[in-house]
C-alpha positions as CSV (number, residue, x, y, z in Angstrom):
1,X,-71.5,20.4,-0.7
2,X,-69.1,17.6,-0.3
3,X,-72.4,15.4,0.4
4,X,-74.7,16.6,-1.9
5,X,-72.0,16.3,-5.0
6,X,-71.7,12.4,-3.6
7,X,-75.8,11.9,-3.6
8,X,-75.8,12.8,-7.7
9,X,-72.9,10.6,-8.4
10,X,-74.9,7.4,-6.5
11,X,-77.9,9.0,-8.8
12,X,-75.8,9.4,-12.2
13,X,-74.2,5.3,-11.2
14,X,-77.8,4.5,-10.6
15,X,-78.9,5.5,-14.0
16,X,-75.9,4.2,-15.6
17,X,-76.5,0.6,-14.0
18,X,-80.3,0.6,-15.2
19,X,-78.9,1.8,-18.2
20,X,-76.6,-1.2,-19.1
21,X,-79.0,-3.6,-17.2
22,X,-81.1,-3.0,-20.1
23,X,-79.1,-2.3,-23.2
24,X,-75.5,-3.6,-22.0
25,X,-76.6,-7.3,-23.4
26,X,-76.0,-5.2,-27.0
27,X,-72.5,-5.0,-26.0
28,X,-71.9,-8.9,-25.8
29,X,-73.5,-8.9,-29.4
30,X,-69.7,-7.4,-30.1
31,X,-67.8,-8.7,-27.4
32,X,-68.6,-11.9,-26.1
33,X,-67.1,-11.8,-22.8
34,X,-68.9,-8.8,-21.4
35,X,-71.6,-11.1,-20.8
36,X,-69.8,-12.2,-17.9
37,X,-70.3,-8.4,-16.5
38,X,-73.8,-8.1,-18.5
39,X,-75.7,-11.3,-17.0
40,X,-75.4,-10.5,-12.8
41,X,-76.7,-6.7,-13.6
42,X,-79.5,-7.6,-15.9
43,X,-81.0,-10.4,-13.4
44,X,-80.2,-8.0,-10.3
45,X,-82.7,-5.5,-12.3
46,X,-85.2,-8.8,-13.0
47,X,-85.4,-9.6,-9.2
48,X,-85.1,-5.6,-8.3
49,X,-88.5,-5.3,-9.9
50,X,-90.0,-8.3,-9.5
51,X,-89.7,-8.7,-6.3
52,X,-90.2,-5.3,-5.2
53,X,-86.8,-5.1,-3.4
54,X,-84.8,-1.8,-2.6
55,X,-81.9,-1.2,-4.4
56,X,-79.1,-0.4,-1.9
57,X,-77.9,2.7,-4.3
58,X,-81.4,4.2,-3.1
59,X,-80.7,4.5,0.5
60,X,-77.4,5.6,0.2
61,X,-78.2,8.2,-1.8
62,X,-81.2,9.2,0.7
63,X,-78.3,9.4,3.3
64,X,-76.3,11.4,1.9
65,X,-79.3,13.9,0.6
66,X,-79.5,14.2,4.1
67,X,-75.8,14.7,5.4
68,X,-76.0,17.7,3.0
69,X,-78.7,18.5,4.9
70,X,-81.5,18.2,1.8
71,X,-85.1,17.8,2.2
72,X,-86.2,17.8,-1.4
73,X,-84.2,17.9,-4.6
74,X,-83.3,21.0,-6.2
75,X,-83.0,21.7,-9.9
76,X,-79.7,20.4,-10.7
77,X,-79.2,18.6,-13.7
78,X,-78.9,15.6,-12.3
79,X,-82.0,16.3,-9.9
80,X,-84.3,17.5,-12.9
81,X,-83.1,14.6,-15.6
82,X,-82.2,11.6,-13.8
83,X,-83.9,11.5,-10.9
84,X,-87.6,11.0,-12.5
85,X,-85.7,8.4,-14.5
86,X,-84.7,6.3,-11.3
87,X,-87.1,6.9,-8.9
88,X,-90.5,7.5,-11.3
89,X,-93.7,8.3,-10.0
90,X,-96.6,6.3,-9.5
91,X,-94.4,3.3,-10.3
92,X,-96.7,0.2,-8.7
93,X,-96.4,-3.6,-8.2
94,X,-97.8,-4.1,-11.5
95,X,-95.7,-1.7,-13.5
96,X,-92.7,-3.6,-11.7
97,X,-93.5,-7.1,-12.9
98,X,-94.1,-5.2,-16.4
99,X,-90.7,-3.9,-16.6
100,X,-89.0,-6.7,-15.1
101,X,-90.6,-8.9,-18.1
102,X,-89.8,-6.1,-20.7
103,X,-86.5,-6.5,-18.9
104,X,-86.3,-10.4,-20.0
105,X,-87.6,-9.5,-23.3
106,X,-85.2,-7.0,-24.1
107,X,-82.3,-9.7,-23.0
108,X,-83.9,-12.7,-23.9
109,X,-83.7,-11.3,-27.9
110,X,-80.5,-10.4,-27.6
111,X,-79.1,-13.5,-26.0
112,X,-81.0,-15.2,-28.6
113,X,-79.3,-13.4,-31.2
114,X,-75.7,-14.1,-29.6
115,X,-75.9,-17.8,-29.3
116,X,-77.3,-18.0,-32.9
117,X,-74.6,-16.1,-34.6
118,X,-72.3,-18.4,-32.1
119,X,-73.7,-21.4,-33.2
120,X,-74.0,-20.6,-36.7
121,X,-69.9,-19.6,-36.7
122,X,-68.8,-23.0,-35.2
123,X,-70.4,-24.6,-38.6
């Protein structure tokens, strides 16, 4: 139990990270200095899907799946909402390099839109 409980918190923190890789740069738009936190996790997710790379969240998770001796998911909350989210199907090279650019996009915008209301209020 003790395993399995650990597995969907790796999954929720998993989804959170994503979460704020993408949308956390909205959060500098009010406080400046969460960029500091914001940059590393957004070009983490860049090179994640880029690259094609593993996150280490996914193997831990697999491990402990297994130490609570689970084959497959079940239909826990976490199993039937998040973990399509994370770990989507049919996700291919391709789609990776498409969401790593949608993940510039989104951040590039944003960033824009920081430095030009900091520039514009040192005038």
């Amino acid at each position: 139990m003790l395993y399995r409980v650990l597995a969907d918190v790796v999954v929720f923190a998993h989804f959170i990270f994503i979460v704020y890789a993408v949308l956390g740069g909205m959060l500098v738009m009010k406080w400046r200095w969460t960029a500091y936190l914001h940059i590393p996790v957004f070009l983490w997710g860049v090179l994640i899907e880029a690259f094609g790379w593993i996150c280490p969240l996914t193997p831990l998770e697999n491990d402990l799946r297994t130490a609570a001796g689970l084959a497959g998911y079940s239909s826990s909350f976490i199993d039937h909402y998040l973990i399509p989210i994370v770990y989507p199907e049919n996700l291919t090279r391709p789609i990776q390099w498409l969401l790593a650019g949608l993940l510039l996009l989104i951040n590039g915008v944003v960033y824009g839109i920081v430095v030009h209301k900091y520039r514009r209020s040192k005038i």
